[in-house]
C-alpha positions, 0 to 999 in steps of 0.5 A: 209114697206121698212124703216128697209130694210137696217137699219144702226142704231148703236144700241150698242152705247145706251147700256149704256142709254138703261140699265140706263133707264131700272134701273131706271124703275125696281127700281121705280116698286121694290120701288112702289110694296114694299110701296103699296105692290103687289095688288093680285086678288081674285085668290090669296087673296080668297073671292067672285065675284058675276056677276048680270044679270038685266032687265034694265040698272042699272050703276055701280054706283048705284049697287056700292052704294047699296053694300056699307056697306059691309066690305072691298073694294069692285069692282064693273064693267061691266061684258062681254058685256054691252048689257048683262046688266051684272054687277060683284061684287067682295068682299074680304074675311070678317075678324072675320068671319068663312071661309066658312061662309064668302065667301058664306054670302059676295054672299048672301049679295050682293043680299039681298043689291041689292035687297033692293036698288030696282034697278029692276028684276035681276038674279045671273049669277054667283057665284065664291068663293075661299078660301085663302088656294087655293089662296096660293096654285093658287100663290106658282104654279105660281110663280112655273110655272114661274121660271120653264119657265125660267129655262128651257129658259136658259138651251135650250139658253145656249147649243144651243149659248153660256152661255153668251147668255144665261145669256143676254137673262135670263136678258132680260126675268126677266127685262120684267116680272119685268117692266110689274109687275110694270106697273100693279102696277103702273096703279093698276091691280091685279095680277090675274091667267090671268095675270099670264098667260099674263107674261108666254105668255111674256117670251115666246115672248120675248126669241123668238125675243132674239133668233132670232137675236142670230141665225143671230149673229151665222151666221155672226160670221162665215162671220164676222171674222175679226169684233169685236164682237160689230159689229156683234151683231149690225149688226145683229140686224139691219139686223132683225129690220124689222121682229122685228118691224113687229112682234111686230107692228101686235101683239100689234095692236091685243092685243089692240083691245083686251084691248078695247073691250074684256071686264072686264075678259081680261082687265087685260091680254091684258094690261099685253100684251100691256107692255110685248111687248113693253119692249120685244121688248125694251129689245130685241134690248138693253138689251140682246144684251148688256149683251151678249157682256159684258159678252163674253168679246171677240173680234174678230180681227180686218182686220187690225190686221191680218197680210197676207202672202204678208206682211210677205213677204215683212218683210221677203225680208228687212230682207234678204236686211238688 
């Protein structure tokens, strides 16, 4: 636990690195998500989920197999605790087919197949269906919430630090919702109401680290004020890697018991986690202080630039002599 105590680590020197690779990893998430497009869950495209409680083992393959003729692609998986015997079925809306008599048909559906395939007793948990007009209106909100999160984030930054901070963090923030985006696409998870709760919970967590190695930068600004601004900010941020570190090593491993055993509902969420606080934690140390600097675009001078009085002194005495 002592590694970090007196981190020395030049952490400036790779902000170049730092930034490239971060480019390289949003283009590639900005390239994937136009190509595939972004797979949105049921809480935005609307449609059916079906949860069937059996009273014997049933997999998920074979229930996969019974709802196979309906249209659309249809998932099937473990739901909640395997011991339950539970088993979700989530439809997509069925095109040419009235609304309403879509969503409530796609539950029927599924339980006339079940039943047919003759899998055993089984029971509707069950029912939930969403109508494209609320999933458009689930995703104007989010992206809503979203932005006014952001937003409010930079104001708060920018009048307790300085603009340029503000701007660094803001960066940081948008680099980690951006990647995070991209590994679920990369992975395929839908981007689902607990997923978009996961990314408000990373913003959060990511400006909370970004402000905490402000504060420290604040404070040796005042102690450092012969040292270029580069020096104060790494130092500051070595002098905060340990609690960093810590914070986000005792998060992760919490959200990775999460991702194992939490079940199907907050798969989704822990791994949106998982990612968010790895590239928080990235973009804190690399990112938002990189920005910061570069948009500053000060220095403090440097000792030995500054001219003490013993020196003019002495200037003044040879020019007396001369």
């Amino acid at each position: 636990m002592r590694i970090f105590t007196d981190a020395n680590y030049n952490f400036i020197r790779w902000r170049w690195h730092a930034i490239a690779l971060s480019l390289v990893v949003v283009i590639a998430g900005v390239v994937t998500m136009v190509v595939r497009g972004l797979p949105l869950g049921l809480d935005f495209t609307g449609g059916t989920i079906v949860v069937l409680e059996f009273q014997q083992n049933v997999t998920e393959q074979q229930v996969r197999s019974a709802v196979s003729s309906i249209p659309g692609d249809e998932v099937v998986n473990t739901y909640d605790d395997p011991a339950k015997r539970q088993i979700m079925v989530r439809l997509p809306l069925i095109e040419g087919v009235e609304q309403g008599t879509s969503l409530q048909r796609g539950a029927l559906e599924v339980e006339r197949l079940v039943r047919e395939a003759k899998l055993g007793e089984f029971s509707v948990v069950s029912r939930d269906l969403v109508g494209p007009a609320i999933g458009e209106d689930l995703q104007r909100r989010g992206i809503y919430a979203t932005l006014a999160s952001i937003a409010a984030i930079a104001i708060y930054i920018g009048f307790r630090f300085r603009f340029s901070f503000a701007i660094g963090a803001i960066a940081a923030t948008l680099h980690d919702v951006i990647v995070t985006m991209a590994f679920l696409t990369f992975f395929g998870y839908d981007l689902s109401l607990n997923v978009v709760a996961a990314i408000l919970t990373i913003t959060g967590y990511s400006v909370n680290d970004t402000i905490v190695i402000f504060d420290r930068v604040r404070e040796n600004m005042r102690s450092m004020r012969r040292e270029s601004l580069e020096t104060v900010v790494n130092t500051s941020v070595n002098q905060t890697l340990s609690r960093t570190i810590i914070t986000a090593g005792t998060t992760f491993l919490s959200v990775f018991a999460l991702y194992f055993f939490g079940g199907e509902a907050l798969e989704g969420f822990a791994f949106t986690m998982l990612v968010g606080i790895v590239s928080g934690t990235y973009s804190t140390v690399f990112i938002a202080s990189s920005l910061a600097i570069m948009l500053a675009k000060q220095k403090r001078p440097a000792a030995a630039a500054v001219e003490t009085p013993q020196g003019s002194g002495k200037k003044a005495r040879r020019a007396r002599v001369s």
